[in-house]
N, C-alpha and C positions, 0 to 999 in steps of 0.2 A: 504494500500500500504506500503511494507516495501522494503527498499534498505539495501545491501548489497553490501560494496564499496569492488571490489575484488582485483584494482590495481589503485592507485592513486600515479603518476607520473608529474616531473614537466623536461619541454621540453624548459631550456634556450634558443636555438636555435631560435623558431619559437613563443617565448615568451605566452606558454599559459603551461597550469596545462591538462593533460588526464588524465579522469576517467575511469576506466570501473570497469560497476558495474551488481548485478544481482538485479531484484525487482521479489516478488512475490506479488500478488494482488488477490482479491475476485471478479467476476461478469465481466464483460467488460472489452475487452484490456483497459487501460487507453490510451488517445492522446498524443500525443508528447507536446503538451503546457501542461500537467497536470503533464508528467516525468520532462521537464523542469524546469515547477515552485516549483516541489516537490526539485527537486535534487538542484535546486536555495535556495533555505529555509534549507537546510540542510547542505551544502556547504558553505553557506552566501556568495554565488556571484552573482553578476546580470543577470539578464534574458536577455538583448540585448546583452552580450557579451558572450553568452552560445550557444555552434553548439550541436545538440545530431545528431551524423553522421548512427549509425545504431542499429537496435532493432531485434535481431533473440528471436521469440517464441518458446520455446519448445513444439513438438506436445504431448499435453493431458493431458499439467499440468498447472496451471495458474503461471507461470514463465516465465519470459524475462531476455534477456540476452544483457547489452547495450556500447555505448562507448560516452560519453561525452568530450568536450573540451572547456575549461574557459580560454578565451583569457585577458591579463594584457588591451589591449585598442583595440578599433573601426578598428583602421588605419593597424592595425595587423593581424584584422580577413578578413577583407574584401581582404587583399593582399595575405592573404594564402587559404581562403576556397571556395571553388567550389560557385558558385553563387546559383546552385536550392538547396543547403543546406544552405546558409544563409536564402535564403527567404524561406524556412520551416519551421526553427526553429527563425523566428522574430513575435516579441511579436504581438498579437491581433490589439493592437493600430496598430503598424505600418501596419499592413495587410489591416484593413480598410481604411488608409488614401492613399492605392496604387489605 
């Protein structure tokens, strides 16, 4: 899996960092918890305050095309982003403990 950050921007406003980025990969779409933790480790931000909002695949190539957002705290993310995109993009733990 390789990322390519195509536009990384910081959104004082609404207090979070947007990336968008392209990944190419080998075999299987990857999951959104696998873009997340990847694009978390390579970013050095944390995974509970990480939304990945949308993933367009290009047909016939193993390429994605994505948009991330790395909110500064909790209280930020929850007041700005859609709720069935928080709970998509919340960590394993918390998915089992719902």
């Amino acid at each position: 899996m390789e990322f390519e950050i195509t536009r990384d921007y910081r959104n004082e406003l609404l207090s979070r960092r947007e990336v968008h980025f392209t990944l190419s990969y080998e075999g299987a779409t990857p999951s959104r918890a696998q873009i997340l933790g990847k694009l978390g480790a390579l970013l050095n931000a944390k995974e509970n305050l990480m939304v990945l909002d949308s993933t367009k695949k290009q047909f016939g190539m193993m390429e994605l095309r994505g948009v991330a957002r790395i909110y500064d705290d909790e209280e930020n993310m929850k007041m700005t982003e859609r709720a069935y995109l928080l709970k998509r993009s919340a960590p394993k733990a918390a998915k089992e403990a719902e």
